[in-house]
N, CA, C and O of each residue as an XYZ file, in Angstrom:
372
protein
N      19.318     -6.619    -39.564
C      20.243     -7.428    -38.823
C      20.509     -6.842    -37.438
O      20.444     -7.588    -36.460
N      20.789     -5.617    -37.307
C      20.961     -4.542    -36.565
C      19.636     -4.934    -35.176
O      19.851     -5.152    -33.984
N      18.420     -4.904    -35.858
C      17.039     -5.109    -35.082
C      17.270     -6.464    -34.096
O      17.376     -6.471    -32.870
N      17.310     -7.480    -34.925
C      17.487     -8.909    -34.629
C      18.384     -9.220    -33.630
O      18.214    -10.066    -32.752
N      19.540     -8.365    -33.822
C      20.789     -8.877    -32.582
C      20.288     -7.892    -31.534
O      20.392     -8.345    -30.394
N      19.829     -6.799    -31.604
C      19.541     -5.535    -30.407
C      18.157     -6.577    -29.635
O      17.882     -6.632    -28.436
N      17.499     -7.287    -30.740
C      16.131     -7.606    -29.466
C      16.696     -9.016    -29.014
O      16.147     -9.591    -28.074
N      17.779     -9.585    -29.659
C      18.175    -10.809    -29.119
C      18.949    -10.567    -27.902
O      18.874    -11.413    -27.011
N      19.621     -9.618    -27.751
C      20.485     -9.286    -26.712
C      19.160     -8.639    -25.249
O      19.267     -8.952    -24.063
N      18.021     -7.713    -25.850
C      17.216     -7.514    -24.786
C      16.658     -8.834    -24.142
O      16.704     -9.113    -22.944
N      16.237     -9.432    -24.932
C      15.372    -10.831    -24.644
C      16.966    -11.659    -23.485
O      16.967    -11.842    -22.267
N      17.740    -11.872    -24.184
C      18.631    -12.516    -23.432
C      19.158    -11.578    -21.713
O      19.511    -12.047    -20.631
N      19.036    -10.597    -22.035
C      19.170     -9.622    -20.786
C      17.735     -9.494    -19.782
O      17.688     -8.897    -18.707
N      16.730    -10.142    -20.374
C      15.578     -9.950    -19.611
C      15.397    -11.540    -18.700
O      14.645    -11.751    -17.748
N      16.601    -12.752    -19.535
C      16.314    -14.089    -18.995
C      17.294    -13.919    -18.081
O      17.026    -14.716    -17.181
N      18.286    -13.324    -17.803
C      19.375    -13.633    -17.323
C      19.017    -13.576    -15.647
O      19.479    -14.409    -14.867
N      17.993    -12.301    -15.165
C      17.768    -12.348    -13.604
C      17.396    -13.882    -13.174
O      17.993    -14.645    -12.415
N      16.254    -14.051    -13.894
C      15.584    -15.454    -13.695
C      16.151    -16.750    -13.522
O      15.749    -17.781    -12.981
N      17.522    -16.322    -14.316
C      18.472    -17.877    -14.002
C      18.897    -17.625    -12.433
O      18.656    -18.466    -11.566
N      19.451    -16.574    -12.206
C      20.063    -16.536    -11.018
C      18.810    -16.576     -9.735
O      19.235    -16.923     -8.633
N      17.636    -16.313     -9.809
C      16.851    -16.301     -8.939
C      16.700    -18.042     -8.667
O      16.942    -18.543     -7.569
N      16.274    -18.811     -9.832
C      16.252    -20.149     -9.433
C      17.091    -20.953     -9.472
O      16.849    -22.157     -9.550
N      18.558    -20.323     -9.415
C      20.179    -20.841     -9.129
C      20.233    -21.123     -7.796
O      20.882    -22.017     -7.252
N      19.361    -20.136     -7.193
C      19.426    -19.225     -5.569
C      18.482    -20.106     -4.606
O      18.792    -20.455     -3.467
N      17.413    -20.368     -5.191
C      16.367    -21.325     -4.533
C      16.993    -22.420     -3.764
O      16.658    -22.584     -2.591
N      17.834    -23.147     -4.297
C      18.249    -24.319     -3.865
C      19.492    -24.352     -2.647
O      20.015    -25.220     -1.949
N      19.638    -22.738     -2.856
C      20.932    -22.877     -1.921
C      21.080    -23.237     -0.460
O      22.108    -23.431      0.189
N      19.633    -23.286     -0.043
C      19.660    -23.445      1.822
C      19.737    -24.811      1.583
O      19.863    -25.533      2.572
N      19.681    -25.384      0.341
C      19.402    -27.064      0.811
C      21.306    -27.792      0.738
O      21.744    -28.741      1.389
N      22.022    -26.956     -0.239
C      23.206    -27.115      0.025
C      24.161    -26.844      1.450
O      25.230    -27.421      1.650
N      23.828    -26.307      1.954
C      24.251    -25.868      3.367
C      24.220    -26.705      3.950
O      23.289    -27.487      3.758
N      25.307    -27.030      5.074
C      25.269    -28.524      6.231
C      24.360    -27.955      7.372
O      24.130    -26.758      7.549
N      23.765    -29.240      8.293
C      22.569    -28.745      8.939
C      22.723    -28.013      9.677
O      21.708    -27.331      9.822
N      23.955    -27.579     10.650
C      24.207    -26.310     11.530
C      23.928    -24.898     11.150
O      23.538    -23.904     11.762
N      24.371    -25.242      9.549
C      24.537    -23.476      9.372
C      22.835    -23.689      8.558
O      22.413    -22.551      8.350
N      22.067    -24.478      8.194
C      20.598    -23.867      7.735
C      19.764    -23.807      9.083
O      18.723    -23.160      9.196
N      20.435    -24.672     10.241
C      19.771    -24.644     11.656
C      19.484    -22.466     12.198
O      18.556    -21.681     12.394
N      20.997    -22.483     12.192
C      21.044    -21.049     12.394
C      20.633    -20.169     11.629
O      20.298    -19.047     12.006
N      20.609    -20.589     10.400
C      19.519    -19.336      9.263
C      18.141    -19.532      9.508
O      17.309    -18.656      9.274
N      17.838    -20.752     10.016
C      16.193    -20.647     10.632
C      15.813    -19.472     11.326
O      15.006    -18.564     11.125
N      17.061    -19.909     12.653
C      16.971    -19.076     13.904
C      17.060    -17.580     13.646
O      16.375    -16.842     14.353
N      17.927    -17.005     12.595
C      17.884    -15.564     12.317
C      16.868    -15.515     11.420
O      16.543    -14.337     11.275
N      16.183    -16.276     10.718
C      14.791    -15.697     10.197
C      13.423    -15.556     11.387
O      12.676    -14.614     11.651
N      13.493    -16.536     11.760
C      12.701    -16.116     13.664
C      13.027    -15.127     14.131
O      12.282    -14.227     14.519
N      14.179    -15.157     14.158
C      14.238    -13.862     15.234
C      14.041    -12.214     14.129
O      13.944    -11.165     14.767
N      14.000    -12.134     12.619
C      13.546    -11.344     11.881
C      12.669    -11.249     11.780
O      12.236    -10.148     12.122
N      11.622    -12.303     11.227
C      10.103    -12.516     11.940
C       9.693    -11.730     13.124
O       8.799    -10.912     12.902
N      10.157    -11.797     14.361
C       9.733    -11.864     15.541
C       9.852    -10.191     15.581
O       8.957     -9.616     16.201
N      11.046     -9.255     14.874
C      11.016     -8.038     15.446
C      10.419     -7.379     13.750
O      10.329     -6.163     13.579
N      10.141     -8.155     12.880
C       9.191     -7.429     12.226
C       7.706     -7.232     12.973
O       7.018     -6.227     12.791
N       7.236     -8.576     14.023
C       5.926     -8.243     14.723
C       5.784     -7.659     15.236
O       4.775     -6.965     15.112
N       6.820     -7.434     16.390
C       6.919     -6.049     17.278
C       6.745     -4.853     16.565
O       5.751     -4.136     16.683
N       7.866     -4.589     15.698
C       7.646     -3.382     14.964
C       6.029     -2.854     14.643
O       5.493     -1.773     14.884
N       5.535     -4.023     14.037
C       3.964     -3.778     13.403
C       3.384     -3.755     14.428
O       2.216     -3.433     14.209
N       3.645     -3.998     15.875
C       2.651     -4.182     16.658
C       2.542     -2.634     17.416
O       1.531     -2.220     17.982
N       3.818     -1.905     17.282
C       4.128     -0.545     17.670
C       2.881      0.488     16.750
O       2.360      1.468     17.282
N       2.610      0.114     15.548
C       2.098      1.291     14.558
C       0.820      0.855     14.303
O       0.495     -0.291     13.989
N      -0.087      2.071     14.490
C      -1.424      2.052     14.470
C      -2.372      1.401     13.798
O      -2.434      1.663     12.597
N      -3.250      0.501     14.297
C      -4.309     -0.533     13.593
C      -4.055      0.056     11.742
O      -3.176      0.899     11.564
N      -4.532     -0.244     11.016
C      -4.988      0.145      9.605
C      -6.337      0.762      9.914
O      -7.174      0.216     10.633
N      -6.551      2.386      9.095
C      -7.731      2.498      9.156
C      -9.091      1.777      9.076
O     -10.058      2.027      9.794
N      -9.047      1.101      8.368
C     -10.344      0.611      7.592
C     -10.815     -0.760      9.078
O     -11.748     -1.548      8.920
N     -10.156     -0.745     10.058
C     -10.932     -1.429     11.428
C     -11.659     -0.479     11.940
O     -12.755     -0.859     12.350
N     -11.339      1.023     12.098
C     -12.249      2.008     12.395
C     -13.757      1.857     11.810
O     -14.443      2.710     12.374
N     -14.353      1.279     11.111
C     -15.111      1.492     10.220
C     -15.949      0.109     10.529
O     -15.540     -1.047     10.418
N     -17.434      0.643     11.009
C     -18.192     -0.354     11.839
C     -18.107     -1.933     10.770
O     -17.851     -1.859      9.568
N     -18.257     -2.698     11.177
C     -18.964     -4.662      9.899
C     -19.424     -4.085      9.247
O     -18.837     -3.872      8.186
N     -20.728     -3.487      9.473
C     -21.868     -3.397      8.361
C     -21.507     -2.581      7.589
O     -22.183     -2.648      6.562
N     -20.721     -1.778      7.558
C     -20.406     -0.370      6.680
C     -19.396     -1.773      5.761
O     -19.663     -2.246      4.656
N     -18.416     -2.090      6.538
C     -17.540     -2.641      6.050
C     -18.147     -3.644      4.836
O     -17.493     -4.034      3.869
N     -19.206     -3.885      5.051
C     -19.779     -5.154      4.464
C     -20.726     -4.596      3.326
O     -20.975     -5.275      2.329
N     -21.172     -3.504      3.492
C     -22.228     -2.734      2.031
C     -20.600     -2.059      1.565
O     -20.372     -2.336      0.388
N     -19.915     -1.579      1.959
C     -18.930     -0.820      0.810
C     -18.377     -2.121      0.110
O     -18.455     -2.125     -1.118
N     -17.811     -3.263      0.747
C     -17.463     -4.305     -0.157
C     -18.592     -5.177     -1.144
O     -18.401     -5.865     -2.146
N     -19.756     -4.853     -0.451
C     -20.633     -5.415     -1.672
C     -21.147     -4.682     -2.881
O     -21.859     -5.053     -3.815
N     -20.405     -3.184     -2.502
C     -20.832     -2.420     -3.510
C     -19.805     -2.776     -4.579
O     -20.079     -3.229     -5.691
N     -18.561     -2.508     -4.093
C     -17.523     -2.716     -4.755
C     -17.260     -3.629     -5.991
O     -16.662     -3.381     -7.038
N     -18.093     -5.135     -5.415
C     -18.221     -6.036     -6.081
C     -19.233     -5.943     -7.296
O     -19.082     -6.210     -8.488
N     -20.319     -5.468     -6.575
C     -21.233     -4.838     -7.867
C     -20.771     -3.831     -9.066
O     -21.110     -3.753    -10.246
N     -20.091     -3.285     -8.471
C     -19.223     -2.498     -9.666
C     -18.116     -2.983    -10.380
O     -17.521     -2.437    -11.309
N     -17.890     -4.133     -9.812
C     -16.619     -4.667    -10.504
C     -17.326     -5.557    -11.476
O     -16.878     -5.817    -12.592
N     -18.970     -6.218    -10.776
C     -19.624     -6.695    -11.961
C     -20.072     -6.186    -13.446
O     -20.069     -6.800    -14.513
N     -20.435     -4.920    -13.156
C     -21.102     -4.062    -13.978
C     -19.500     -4.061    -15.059
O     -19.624     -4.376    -16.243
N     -18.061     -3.676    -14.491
C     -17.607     -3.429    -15.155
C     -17.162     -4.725    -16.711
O     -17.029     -4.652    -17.932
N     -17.093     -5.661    -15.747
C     -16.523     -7.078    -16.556
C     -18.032     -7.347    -17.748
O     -18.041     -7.755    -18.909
N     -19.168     -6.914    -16.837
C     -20.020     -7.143    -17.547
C     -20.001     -6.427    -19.276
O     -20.312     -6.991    -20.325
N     -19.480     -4.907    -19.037
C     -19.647     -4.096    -19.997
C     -18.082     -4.392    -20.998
O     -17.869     -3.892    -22.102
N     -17.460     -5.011    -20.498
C     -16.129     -5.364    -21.058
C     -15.046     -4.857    -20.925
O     -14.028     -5.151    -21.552
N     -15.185     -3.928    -19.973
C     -13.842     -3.554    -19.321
C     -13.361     -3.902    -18.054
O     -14.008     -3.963    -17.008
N     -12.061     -4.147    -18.250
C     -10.998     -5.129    -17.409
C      -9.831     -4.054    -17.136
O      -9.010     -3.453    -17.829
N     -10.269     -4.139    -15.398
C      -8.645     -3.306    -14.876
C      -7.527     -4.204    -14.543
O      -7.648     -5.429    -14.553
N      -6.308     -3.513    -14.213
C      -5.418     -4.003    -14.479
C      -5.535     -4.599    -12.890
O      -6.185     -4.018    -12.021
N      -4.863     -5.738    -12.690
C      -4.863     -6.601    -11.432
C      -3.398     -6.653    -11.321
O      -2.871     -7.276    -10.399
């Protein structure tokens, strides 16, 4: 009995985020049009200095690294990912 109410209470504690996440979805549509006008505008302008920011910090390595290289390491990659599915093992995605 003990088991039954402890995994009923986990299970019910594991649904409970999920209500409130798609409680939450709907809320910009409740808002009158001024104030979702201006939550546009502060997501633009969050947008806009997340680009800057990224535009401050150094390429990602892997542009260093000529097409063609770029293009045999990803086809290797793939070949090995064949070999693996082939043999029946599956990583985690």
């Amino acid at each position: 009995m003990k088991r039954l109410f402890a995994s009923s209470l986990l299970f019910l504690s594991l649904l409970g985020p999920v209500g409130g996440v798609s409680a939450q979805q709907g809320y910009w549509r409740d808002l009158p049009p001024d104030e979702r006008r201006q939550m546009r505008q502060q997501m633009r302008e969050h947008w806009q200095q997340e680009r800057e920011i990224r535009r401050d910090e150094p390429p990602p390595r892997w542009r260093d690294i000529p097409p063609e290289d770029r293009r045999r390491l990803r086809d290797d990659m793939r070949e090995q990912r064949g070999l693996q599915e082939a043999h029946g093992f599956h990583g985690r995605r």
